[in-house]
SEGU-729269 format. One record per residue (C-alpha): x, y, z; residue in one letter; chain. Coordinates in steps of 0.1 Angstrom, whole numbers, plus 5000, padded with zeros to 4 digits. Each point is the difference from the previous one (the first is absolute). Layout:
// SEGU-729269
{node {X; Y; Z}; "a"; "A"} ...
***
This chain:
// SEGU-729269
{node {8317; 9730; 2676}; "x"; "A"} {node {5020; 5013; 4968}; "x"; "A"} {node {4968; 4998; 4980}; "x"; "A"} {node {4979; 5018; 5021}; "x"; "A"} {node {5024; 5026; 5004}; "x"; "A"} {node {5004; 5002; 4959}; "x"; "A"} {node {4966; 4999; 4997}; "x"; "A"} {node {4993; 5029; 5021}; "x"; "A"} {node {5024; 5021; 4981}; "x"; "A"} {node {4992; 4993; 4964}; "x"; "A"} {node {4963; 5019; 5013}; "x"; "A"} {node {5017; 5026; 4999}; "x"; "A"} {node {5003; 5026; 4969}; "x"; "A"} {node {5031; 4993; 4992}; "x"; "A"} {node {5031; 4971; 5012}; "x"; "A"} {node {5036; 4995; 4987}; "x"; "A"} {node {5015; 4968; 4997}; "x"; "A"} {node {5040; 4989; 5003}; "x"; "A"} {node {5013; 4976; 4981}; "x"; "A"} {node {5036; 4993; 5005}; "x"; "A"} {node {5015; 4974; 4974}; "x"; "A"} {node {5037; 5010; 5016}; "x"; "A"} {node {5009; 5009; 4963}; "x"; "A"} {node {5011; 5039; 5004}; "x"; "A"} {node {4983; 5030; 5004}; "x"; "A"} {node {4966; 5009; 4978}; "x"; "A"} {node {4967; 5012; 5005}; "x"; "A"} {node {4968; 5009; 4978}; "x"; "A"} {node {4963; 5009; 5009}; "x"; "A"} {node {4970; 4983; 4987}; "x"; "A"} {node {4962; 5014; 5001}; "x"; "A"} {node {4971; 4979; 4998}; "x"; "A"} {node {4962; 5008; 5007}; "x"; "A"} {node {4974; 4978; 5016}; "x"; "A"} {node {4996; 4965; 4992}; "x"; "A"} {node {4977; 4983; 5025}; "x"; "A"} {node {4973; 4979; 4985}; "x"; "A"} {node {4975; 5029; 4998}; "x"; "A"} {node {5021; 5022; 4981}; "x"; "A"} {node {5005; 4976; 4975}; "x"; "A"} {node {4965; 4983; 4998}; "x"; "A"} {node {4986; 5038; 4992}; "x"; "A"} {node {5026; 5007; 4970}; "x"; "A"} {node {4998; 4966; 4985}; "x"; "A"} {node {4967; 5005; 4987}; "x"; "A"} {node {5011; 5026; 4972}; "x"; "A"} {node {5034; 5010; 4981}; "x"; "A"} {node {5012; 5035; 4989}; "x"; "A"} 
***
C-alpha cells in the first residue's frame, strides 16, 4: 500500500521528502533532472 501510494506521487513534477534524524532544526533543497534509463542511455553515447 505505502509503495503504491509513493509511486503515484513521484509521477508527479515535483515531491518533497522528510527526513527527521531528531538532531535539531535544518533544511536545504536539492534539484535533480531526469534519470530513468532512457535519459541516460541517450547521453551516454557522447561527452561535452
Amino acid at each position: 500500500k505505502a509503495e503504491m501510494k509513493a509511486s503515484e506521487i513521484m509521477k508527479g513534477d515535483e515531491f518533497s521528502v522528510t527526513v527527521d534524524l531528531n538532531a535539531g532544526s535544518s533544511g536545504f533543497k536539492m534539484l535533480t533532472c531526469d534519470l530513468t534509463d532512457e535519459y541516460v542511455h541517450i547521453n551516454a553515447d557522447y561527452r561535452t
